[in-house]
C-alpha positions as CSV (number, residue, x, y, z in Angstrom):
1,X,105.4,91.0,96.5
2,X,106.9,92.4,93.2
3,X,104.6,89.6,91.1
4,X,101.4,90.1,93.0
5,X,101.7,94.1,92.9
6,X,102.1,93.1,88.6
7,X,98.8,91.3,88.6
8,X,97.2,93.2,90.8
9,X,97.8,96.4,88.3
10,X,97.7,94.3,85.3
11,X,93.9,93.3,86.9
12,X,92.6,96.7,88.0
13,X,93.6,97.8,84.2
14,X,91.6,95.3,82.7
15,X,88.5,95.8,85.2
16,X,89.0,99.4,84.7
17,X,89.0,99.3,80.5
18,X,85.8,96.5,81.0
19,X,83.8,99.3,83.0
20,X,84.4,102.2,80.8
21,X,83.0,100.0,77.8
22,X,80.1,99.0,80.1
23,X,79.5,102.4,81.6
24,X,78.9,103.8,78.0
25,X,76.7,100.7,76.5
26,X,72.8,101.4,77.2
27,X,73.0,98.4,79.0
28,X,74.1,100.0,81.9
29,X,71.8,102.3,84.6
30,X,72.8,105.6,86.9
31,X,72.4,103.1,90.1
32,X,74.7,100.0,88.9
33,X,77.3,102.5,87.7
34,X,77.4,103.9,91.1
35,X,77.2,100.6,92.8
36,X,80.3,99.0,90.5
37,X,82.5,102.1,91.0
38,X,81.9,102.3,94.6
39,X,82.9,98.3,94.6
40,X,85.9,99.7,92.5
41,X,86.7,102.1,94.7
42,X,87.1,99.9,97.4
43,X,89.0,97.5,96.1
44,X,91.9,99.8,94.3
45,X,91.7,101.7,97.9
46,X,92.6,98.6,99.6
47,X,95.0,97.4,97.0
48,X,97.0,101.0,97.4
49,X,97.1,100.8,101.0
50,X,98.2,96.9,101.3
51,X,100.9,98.3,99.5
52,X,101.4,101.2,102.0
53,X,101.5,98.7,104.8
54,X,104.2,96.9,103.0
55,X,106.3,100.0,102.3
56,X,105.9,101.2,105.5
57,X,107.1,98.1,107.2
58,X,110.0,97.3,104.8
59,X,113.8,98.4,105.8
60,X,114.8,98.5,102.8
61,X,112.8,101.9,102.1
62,X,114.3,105.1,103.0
63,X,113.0,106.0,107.0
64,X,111.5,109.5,105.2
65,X,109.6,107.6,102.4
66,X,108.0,104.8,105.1
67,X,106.6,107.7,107.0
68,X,105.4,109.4,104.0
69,X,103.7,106.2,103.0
70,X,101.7,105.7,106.4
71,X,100.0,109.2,105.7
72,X,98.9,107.7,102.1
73,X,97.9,104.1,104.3
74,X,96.1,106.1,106.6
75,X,94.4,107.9,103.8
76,X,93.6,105.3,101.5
77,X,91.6,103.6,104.2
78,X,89.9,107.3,105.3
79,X,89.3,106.3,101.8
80,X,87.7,102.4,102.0
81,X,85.4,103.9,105.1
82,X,84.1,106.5,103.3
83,X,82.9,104.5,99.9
84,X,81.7,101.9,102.6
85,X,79.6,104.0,103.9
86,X,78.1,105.5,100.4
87,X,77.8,102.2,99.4
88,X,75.4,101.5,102.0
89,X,73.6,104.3,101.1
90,X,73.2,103.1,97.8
91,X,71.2,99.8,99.7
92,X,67.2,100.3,99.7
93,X,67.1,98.2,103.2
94,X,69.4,101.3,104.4
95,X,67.3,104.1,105.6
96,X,70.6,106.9,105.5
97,X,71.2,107.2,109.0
98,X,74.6,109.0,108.9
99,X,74.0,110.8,105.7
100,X,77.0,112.8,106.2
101,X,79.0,110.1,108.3
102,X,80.7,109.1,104.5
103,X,81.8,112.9,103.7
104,X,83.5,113.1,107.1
105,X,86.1,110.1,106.2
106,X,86.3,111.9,102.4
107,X,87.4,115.2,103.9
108,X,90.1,113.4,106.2
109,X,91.2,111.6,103.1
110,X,92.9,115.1,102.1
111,X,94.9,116.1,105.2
112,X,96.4,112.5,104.9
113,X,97.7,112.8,101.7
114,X,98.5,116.3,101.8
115,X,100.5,115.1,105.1
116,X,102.3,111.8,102.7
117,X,102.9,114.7,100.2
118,X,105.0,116.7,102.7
119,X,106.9,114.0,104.3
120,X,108.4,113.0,101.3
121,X,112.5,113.1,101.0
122,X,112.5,116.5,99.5
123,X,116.1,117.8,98.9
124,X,117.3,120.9,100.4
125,X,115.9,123.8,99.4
126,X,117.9,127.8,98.9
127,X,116.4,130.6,100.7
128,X,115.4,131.7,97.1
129,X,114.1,128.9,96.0
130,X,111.6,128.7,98.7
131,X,110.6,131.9,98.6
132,X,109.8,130.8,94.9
133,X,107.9,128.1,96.5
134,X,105.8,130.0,98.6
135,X,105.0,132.4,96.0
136,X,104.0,129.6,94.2
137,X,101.6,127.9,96.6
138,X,100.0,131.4,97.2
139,X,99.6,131.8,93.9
140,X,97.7,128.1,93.2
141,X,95.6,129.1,96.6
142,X,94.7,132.6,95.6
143,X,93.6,131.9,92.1
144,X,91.5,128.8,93.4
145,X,89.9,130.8,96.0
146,X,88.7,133.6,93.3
147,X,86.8,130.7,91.2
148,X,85.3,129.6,94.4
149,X,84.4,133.2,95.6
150,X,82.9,134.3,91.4
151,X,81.5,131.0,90.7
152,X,80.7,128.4,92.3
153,X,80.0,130.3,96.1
154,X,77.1,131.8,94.0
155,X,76.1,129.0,91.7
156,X,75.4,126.9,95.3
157,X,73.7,129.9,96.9
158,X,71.4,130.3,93.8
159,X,70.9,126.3,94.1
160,X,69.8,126.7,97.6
161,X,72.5,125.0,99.1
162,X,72.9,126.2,102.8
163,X,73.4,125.1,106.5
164,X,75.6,121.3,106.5
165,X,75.2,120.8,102.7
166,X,76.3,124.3,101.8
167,X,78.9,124.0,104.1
168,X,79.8,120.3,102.3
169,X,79.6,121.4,98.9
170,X,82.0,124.5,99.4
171,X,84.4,121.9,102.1
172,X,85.3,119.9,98.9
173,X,86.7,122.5,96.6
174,X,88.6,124.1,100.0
175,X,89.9,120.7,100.3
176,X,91.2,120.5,96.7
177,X,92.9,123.8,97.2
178,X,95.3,121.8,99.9
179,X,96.1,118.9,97.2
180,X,96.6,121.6,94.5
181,X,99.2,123.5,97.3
182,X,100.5,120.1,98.0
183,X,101.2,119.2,94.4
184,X,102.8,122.6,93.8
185,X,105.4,121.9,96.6
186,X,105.6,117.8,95.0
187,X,106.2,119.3,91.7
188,X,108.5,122.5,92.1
189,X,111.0,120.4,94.4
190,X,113.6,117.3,93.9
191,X,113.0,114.0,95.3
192,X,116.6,112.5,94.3
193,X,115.3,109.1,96.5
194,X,112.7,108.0,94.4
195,X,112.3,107.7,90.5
196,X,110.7,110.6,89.0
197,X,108.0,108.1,87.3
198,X,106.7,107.4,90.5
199,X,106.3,111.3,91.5
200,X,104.7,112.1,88.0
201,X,102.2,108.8,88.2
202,X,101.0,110.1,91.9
203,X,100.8,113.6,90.9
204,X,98.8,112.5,87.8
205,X,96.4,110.5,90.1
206,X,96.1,113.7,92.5
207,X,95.4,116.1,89.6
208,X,92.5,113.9,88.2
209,X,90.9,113.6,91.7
210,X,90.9,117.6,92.3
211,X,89.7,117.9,88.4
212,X,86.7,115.4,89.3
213,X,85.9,117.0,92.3
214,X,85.5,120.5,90.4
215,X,83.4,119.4,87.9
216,X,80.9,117.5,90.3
217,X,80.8,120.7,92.5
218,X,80.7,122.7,89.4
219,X,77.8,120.9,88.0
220,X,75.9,120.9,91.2
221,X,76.7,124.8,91.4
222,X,75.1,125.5,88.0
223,X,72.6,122.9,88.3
224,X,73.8,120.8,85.2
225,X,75.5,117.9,87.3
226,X,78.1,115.9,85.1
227,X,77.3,112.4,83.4
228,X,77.8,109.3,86.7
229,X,79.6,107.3,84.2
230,X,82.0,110.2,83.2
231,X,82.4,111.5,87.2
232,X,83.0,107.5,88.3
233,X,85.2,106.5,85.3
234,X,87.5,109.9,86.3
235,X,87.8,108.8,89.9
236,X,88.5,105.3,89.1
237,X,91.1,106.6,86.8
238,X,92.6,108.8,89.5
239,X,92.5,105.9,92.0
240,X,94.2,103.7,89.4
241,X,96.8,105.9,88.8
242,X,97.5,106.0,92.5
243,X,97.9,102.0,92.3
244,X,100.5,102.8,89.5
245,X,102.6,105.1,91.7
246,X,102.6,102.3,94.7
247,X,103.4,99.4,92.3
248,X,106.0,101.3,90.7
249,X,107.2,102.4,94.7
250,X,107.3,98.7,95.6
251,X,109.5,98.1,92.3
252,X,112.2,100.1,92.8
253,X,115.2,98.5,94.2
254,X,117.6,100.9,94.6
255,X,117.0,104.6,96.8
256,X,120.7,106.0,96.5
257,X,120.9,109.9,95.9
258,X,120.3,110.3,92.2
259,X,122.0,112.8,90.3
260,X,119.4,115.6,89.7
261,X,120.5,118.1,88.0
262,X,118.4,117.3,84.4
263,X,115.4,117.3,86.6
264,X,113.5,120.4,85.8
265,X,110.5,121.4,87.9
266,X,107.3,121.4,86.2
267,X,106.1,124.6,87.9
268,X,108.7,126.9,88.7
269,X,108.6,129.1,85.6
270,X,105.2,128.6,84.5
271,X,102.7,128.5,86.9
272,X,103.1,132.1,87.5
273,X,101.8,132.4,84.1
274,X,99.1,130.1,84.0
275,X,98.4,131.7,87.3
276,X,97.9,135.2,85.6
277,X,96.1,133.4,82.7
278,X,93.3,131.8,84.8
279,X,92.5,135.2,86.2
280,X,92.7,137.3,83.0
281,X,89.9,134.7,82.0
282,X,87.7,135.0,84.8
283,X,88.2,138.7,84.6
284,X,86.8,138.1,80.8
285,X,83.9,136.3,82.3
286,X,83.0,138.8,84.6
287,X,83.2,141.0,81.5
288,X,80.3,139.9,79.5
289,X,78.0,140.7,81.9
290,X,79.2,144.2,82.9
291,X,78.9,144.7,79.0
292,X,75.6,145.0,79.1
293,X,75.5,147.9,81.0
294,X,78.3,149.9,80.4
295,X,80.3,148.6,76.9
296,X,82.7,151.7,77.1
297,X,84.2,150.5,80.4
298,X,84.0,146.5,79.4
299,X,85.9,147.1,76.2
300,X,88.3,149.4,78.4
301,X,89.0,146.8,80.3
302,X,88.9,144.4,77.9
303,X,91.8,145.5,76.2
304,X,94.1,146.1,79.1
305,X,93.6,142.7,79.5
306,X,94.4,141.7,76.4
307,X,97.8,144.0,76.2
308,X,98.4,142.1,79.5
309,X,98.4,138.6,77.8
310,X,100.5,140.1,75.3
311,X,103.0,141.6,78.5
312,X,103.1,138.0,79.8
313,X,103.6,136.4,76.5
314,X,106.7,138.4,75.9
315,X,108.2,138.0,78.9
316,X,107.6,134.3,78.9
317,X,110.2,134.1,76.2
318,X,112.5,136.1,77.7
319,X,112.2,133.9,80.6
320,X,112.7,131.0,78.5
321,X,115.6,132.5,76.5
322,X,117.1,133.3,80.1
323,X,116.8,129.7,81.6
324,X,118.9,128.3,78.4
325,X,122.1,131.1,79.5
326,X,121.7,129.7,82.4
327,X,121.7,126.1,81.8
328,X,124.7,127.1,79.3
329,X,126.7,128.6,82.0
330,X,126.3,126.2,84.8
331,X,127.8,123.4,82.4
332,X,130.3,125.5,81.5
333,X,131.2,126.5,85.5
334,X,131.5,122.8,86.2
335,X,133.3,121.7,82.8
336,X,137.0,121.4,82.1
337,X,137.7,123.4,78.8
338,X,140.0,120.9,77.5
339,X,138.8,117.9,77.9
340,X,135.4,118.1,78.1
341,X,135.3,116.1,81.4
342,X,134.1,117.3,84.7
343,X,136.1,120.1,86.3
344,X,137.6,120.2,90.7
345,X,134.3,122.1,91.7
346,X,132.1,119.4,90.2
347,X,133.8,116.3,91.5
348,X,134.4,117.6,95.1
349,X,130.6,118.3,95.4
350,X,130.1,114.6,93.3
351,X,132.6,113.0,95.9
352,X,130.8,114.4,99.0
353,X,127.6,113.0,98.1
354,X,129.2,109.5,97.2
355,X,130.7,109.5,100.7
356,X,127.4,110.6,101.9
357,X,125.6,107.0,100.2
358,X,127.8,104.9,100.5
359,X,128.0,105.5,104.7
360,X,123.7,105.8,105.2
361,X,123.3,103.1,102.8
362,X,126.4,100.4,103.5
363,X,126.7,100.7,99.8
364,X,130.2,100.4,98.0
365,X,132.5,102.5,95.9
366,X,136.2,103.1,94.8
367,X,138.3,105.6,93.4
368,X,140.6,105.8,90.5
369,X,143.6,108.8,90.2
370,X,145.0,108.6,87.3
371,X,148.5,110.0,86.1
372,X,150.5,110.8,83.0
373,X,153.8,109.8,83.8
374,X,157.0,112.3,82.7
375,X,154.1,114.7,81.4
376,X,156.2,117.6,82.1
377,X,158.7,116.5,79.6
378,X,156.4,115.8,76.8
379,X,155.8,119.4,76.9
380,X,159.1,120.7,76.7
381,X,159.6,117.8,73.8
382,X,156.9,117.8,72.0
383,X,155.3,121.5,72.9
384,X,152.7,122.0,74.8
385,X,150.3,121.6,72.2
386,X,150.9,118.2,71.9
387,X,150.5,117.9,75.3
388,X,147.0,119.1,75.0
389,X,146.2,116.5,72.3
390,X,147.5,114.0,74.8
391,X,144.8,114.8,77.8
392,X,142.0,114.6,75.4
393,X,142.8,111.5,74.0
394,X,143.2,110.7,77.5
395,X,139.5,112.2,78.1
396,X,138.6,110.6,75.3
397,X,139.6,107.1,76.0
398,X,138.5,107.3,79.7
399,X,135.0,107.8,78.3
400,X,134.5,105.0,76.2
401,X,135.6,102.9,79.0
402,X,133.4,103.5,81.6
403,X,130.0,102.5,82.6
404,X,127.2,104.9,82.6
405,X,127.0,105.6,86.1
406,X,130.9,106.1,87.2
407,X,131.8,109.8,87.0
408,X,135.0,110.9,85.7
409,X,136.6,114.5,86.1
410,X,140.2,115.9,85.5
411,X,141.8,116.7,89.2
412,X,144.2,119.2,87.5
413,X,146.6,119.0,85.4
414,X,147.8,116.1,84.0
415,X,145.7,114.3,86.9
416,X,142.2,112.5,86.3
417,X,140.1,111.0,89.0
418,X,137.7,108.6,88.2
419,X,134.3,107.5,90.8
420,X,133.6,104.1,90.3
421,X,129.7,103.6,92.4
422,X,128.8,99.9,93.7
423,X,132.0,98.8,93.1
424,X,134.3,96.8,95.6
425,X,138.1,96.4,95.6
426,X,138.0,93.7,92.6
427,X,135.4,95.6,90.6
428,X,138.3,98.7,91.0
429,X,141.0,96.7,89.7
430,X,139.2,95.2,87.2
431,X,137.9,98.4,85.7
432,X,141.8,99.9,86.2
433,X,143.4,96.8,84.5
434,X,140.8,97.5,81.3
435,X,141.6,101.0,81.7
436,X,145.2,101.0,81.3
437,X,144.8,98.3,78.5
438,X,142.8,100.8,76.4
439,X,144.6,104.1,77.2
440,X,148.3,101.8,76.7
441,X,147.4,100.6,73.6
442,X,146.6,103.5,72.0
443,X,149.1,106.3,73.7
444,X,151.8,103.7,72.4
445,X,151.1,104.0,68.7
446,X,152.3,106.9,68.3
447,X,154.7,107.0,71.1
448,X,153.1,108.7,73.7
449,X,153.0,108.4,77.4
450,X,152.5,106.1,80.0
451,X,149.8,106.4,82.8
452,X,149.6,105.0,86.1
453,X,146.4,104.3,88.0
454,X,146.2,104.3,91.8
455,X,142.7,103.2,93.5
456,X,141.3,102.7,96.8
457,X,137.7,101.5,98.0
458,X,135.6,103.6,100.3
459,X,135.5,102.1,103.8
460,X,132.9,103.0,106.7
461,X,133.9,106.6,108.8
462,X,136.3,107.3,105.5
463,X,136.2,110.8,104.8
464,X,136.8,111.9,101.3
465,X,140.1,113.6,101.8
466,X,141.9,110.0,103.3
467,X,140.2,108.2,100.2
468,X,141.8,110.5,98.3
469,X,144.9,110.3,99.8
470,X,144.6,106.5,99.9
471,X,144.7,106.1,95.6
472,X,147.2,108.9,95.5
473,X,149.7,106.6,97.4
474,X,148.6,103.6,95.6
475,X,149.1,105.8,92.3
476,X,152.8,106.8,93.1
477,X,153.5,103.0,94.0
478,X,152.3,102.3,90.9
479,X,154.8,105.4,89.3
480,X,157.8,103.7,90.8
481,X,157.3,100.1,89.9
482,X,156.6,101.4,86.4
483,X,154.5,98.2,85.6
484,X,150.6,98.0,84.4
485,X,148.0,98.7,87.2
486,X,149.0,97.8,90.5
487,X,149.1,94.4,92.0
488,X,146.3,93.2,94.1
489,X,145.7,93.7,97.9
């Protein structure tokens, strides 16, 4: 599936790159671009939603992202009906019969993916986070609804537009406005299941339809419609991108809880702003007509406006300067002092959600508890500075000998603990074996300490206290035979 999703992407890119040339030459007519990007269409819809249908029926996918994925099936061929239909419109032998039959399957295209957007695994969200949510959303719908009600609701009345079209033409934008609240709630939460490539290449695709969409309404609104070629090549774009996301979907292998805490919402502190932007600038529209009657009140208003911006501006950076304190003092309320490593808090909360995977995904993992041995007299030897030098080395060496993905922390004390993912009973003792090599070796130049290293494997119904427990007995064991790491099982 993996191969044929690759050409099939690798195709569409080459067909799409071929029509933009052609669409530009002056070979090409307003009727056979239309007819070539309906055919487009078609075939990228039905290409996105074979690859729904596999989703959707594969076991490997997370239950959550299958149903999300029937929503964008079902909407992908709301999709295939409804450039059907316009195609056949496009036919001289066809004599319109349903001229609105195609709009109907267009409009139901965005419940459906509004629907996928909101089945997707979100992770949990704080009470004040989703009051920041729904802020948010109210914000995108508000603002959208203002250049409906000061633009275009007048630019179609003035065009004559009334009764079913009317009703059409202003059905679209509404319609937009549910994508645009669906993409705030996409965009401003954390979907730790599925690679955050996949989330930016669908809300890309999303974007560029409800983009399109305003600039054909606009056009028709103002009587100036846009260029086919440039309207077509954008939704073929769009739709191309939404191939991306469900090649990309069908790639990924692996759906374990991701750690998410460098994922930064694209939203959450700036769309207020833009928010407040978008109005101050359709405020400044609104202003060069009223200056023509009255220029005392325009420029009145004119400049509160403008000290506004400047309001906005300045607390933008304040906002800015206040997310960096607070990305300094989360690391620092989850960060041991000494050594650098991960702190308790952080590796109890790290533990949980291993425990967590590894049981709803029958995925492996193993512990390591590391101790110094006699540390208590290497302080009252050598001082407890020296002691000190002795965990960071420690910290040090524990680093450089892990893989990218375990997660080391100090437990307290002279204690580490060390989370090894995807790894079985032999991948545990191999890693401690290397481990104690390393941290041997290099203690024993200048007659330091010895360490022992206890582990156990996570096994089903475990909870993370009796793992815990397991490596600390395996740990002492090793303590009292006083050898390298511990034999095997």
């Amino acid at each position: 599936m993996r191969k044929f999703v690759n050409a099939a992407l690798v195709g569409a890119t080459v067909a799409l790159g071929l029509f933009a040339v052609w669409a530009g030459s002056p070979w090409s007519t307003a009727t056979h671009i239309e007819l070539i990007a309906r055919l487009g269409l078609i075939a990228l819809s039905l290409l996105i939603a074979g690859g729904g249908v596999y989703i959707a029926r594969t076991p490997a996918f997370p239950a959550p992202l299958r149903r999300a994925w029937v929503f964008f099936l079902l909407g992908s061929l709301a999709a295939v009906a409804a450039e059907s239909l316009r195609l056949l419109n496009l036919l001289p032998a066809v004599a319109n019969p349903w001229p609105w039959l195609a709009d109907v399957f267009f409009l139901l295209v965005y419940p459906l993916f509004l629907g996928g957007i909101l089945a997707l695994p979100y992770a949990p969200l704080k009470p004040e986070q989703r009051l920041v949510l729904f802020v948010d959303i109210i914000i995108v719908v508000l603002v959208g609804g203002i250049f409906l009600w000061q633009i275009l609701v007048p630019g179609l009345v003035a065009q004559g537009l009334s009764g079913l079209p009317g009703v059409l033409a202003v059905a679209y934008p509404l319609a937009d406005l549910l994508i645009l609240a669906g993409l705030v709630t996409l965009l401003q939460q954390e979907v730790p299941t599925i690679e955050r490539r996949v989330l930016l290449a669908f809300a890309a695709g999303m974007a560029l339809t409800v983009l399109t969409d305003t600039l054909s309404v606009t056009g028709q609104a103002f009587g100036h419609p846009v260029a086919p070629a440039v309207l077509n090549l954008a939704w073929l774009v769009a739709r191309w991108a939404l191939l991306v996301t469900v090649t990309w979907q069908i790639k990924q292998s692996r759906f374990e809880d991701q750690e998410t805490s460098s994922f930064s919402p694209l939203l959450r502190t700036n769309l207020i702003y833009g928010g407040v932007l978008l109005v101050v600038v359709l405020a400044v529209l609104a202003l060069v007509n009223l200056a023509r009657t009255d220029i005392i009140l325009a420029g009145t208003l004119l400049g509160s406006r403008s000290l506004t911006l400047l309001v906005l501006l300045r607390q933008y950076f304040v906002l800015r300067e206040n997310r960096r304190l607070t990305k300094a003092l989360e690391h620092l309320a989850v960060t041991d002092a000494l050594t650098g490593l991960a702190n308790r808090r952080l590796f109890d909360e790290t533990l949980a959600r291993e425990v967590i995977r590894s049981q709803r995904y029958q995925r492996p993992f193993s512990l390591l508890l590391l101790d110094v041995n006699d540390f208590k007299r290497l302080n009252d030897q050598r001082g407890h500075q020296a002691g000190d030098q002795v965990l960071q080395s420690l910290a040090s060496l524990i680093r450089a000998q892990l893989r990218a993905s375990d997660f080391a922390a100090r437990y307290g004390g002279d204690e580490f603990v060390i989370i090894l993912p995807e790894s079985d009973t032999a991948v545990a003792r191999n890693v401690a074996e290397k481990l104690h090599a390393a941290i041997s070796g290099v203690l024993a130049l200048d007659n330091g300490p010895t360490v022992s290293i206890g582990r156990a494997a996570f096994q089903p119904k475990m909870t993370a206290a009796a793992l815990l427990e397991l490596a600390d007995q395996d740990m002492y064991r090793a303590k009292a035979a006083q050898t390298q790491p511990p034999i095997a099982y």
